[in-house]
C-alpha positions as CSV (number, residue, x, y, z in Angstrom):
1,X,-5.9,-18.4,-9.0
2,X,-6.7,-15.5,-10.5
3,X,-4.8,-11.6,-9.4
4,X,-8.4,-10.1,-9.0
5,X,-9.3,-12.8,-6.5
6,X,-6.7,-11.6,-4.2
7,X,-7.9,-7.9,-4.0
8,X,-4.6,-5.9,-5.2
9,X,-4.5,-2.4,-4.4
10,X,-1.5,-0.1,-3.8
11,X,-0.8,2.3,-1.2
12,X,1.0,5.5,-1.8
13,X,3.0,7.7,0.4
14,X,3.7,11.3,-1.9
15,X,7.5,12.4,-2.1
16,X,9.6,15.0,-4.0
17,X,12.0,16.4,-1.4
18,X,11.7,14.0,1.1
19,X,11.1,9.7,-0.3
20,X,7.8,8.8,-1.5
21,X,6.9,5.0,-1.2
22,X,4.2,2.9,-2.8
23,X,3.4,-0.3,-1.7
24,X,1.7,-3.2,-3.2
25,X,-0.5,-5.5,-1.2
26,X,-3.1,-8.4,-1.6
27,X,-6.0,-9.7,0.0
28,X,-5.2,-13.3,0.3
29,X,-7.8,-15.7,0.6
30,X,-6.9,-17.2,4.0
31,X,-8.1,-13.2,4.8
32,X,-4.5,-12.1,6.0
33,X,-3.0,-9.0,4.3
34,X,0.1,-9.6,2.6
35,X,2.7,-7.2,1.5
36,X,4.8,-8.3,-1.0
37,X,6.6,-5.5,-3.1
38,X,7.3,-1.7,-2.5
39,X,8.9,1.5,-4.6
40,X,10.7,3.5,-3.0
41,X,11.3,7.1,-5.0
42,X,12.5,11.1,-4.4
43,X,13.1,13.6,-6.7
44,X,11.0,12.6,-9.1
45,X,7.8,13.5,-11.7
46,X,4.4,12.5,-10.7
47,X,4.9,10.8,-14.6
48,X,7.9,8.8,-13.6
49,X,6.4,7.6,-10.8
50,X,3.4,6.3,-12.9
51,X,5.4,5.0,-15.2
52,X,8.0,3.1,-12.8
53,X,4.4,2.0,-10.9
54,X,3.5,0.5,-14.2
55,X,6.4,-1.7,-15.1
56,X,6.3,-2.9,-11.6
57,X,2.5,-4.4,-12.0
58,X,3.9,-6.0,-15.5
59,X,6.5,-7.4,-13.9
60,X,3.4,-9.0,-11.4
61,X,1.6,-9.5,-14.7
62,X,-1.3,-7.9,-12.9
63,X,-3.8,-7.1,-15.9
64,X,-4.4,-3.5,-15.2
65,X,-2.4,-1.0,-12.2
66,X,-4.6,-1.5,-9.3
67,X,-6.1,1.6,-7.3
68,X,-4.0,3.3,-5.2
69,X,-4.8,5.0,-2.0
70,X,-3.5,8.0,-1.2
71,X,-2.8,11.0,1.1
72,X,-6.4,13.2,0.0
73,X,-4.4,16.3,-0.1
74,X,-3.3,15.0,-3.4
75,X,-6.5,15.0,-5.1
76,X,-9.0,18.5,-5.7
77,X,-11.4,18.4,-2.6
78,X,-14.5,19.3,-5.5
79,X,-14.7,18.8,-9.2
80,X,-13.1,21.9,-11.3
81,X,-10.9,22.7,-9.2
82,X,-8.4,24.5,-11.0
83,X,-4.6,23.3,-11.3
84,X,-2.6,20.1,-12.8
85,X,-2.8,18.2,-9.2
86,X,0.1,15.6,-8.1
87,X,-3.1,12.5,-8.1
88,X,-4.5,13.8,-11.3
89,X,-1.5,13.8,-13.3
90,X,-0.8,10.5,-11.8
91,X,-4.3,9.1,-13.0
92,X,-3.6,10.8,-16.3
93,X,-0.1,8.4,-17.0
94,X,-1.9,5.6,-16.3
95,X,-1.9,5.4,-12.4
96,X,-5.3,5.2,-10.6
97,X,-5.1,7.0,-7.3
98,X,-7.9,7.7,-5.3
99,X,-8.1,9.8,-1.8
100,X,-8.1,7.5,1.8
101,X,-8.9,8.7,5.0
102,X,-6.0,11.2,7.1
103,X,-7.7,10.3,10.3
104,X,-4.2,9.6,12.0
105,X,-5.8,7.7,15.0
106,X,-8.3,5.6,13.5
107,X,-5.5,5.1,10.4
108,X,-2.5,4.0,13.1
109,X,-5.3,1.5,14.8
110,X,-6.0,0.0,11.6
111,X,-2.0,-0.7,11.3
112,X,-1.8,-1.9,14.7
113,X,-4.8,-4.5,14.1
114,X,-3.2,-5.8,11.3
115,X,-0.2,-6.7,13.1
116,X,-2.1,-8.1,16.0
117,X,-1.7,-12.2,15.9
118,X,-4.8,-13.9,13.7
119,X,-6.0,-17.4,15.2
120,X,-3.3,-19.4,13.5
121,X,-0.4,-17.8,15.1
122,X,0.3,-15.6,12.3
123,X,-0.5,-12.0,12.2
124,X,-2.6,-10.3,10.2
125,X,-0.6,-8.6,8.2
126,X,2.9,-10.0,6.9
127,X,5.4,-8.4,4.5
128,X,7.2,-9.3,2.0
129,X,11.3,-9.7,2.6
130,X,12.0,-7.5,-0.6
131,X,10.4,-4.8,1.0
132,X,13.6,-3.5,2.7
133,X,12.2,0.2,3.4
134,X,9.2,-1.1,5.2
135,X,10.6,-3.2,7.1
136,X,13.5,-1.0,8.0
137,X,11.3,1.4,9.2
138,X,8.0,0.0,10.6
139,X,9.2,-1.1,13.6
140,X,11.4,2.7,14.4
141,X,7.9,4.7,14.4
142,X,7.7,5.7,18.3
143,X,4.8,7.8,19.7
144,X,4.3,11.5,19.4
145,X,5.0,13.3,22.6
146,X,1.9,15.6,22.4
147,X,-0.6,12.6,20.9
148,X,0.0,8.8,22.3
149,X,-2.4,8.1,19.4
150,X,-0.4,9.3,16.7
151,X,3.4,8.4,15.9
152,X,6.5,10.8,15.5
153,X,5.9,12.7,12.2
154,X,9.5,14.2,12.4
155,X,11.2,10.3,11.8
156,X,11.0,8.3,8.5
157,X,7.2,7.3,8.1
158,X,6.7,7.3,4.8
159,X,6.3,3.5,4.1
160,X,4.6,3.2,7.2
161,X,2.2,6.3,6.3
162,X,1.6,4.2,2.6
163,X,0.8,1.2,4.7
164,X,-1.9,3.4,6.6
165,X,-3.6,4.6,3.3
166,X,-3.1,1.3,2.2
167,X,-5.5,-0.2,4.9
168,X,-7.8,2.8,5.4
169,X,-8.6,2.4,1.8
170,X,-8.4,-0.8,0.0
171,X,-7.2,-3.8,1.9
172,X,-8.1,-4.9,4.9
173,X,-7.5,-8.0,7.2
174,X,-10.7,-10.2,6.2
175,X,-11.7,-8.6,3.1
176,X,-11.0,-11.4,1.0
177,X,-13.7,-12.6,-0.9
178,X,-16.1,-14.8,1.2
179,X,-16.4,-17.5,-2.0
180,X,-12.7,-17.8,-2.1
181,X,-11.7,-21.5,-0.2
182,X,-9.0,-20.8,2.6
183,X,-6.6,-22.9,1.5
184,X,-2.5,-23.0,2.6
185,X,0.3,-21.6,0.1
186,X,-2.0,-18.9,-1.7
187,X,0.9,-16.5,-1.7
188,X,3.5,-19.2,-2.9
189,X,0.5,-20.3,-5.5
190,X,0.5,-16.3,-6.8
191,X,4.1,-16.1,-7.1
192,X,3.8,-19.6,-9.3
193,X,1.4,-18.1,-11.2
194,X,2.1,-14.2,-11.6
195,X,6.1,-14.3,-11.1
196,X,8.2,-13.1,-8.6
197,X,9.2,-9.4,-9.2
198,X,12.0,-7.8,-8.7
199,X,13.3,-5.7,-5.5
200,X,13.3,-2.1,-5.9
């Protein structure tokens, strides 16, 4: 099994005052979405983010950093525009970044699809233990009082806003490649192959 066959893109949630969190997920070819490692980061340079993204993906032994999908505010709108942009110095170290969708309701939807139970009993989308932040704070997103579509901006959704970004651009449940045989233990079969990681 090879990384590319498993469709690995990262989702990025920007940070400097408040955390920042990128996550990495897969495609598996069962068509569930796995996460299985995040980076959680404040107070730091667009650069050391890169870089710490980076030695995270050769840790996975992934070939090359997969794209990451962000927030678009952190990318020019139009070619030219003028300024050293947070995604363009991040493309620049060595971490491709490219701008998903903001559309909060069609973004939280996506989320709650992927959570939704497949056919086998097991959701969509299943995470990683070693991604502690996620997990911690997934399930503590309640609904905004003004917008039952939309969650409560004022809590700690910054994994949770990587994991939209994450779907709305690059991964989603069932977008694993249709030649790929289904077969059990593709995540386990990954790990064998690409090592296990290490928590953040």
């Amino acid at each position: 099994m090879r990384a590319r066959d498993l469709h690995v893109r990262l989702g990025l949630d920007w940070g400097n005052s408040k955390p920042g969190c990128v996550l990495w997920g897969c495609a598996l070819p069962d068509g569930k979405v796995h996460i299985f490692d995040e980076y959680k980061f404040q107070r730091m340079t667009a650069k050391d983010v890169a870089d710490a993204v980076k030695a995270k993906c050769k840790e996975w032994r992934l070939s090359k950093v997969p794209t990451g999908y962000c927030d678009p505010s952190l990318l020019p709108a139009k070619r030219g525009e003028p300024g050293e942009w947070i995604g363009l110095t991040l493309i620049r170290h060595g971490f491709p970044v490219e701008r998903a969708s903001n559309d909060r309701m069609n973004g939280w939807q996506r989320v709650h699809e992927a959570l939704a139970m497949s056919p086998d009993g097991v959701p969509w989308l299943t995470i990683d233990p070693r991604c502690t932040y996620l997990i911690r704070t997934l399930p503590a997103m309640v609904q905004a009082d003004d917008n039952a579509e939309d969650v409560d901006t004022t809590g700690d959704d910054h994994a949770a806003d990587a994991l939209r970004y994450l779907l709305m651009g690059g991964l989603r449940p069932g977008s694993a490649r249709k030649s790929t045989p289904t077969r059990p233990g593709s995540w386990g079969a990954f790990k064998r192959q690409y090592g296990t990681g290490r928590a953040a």
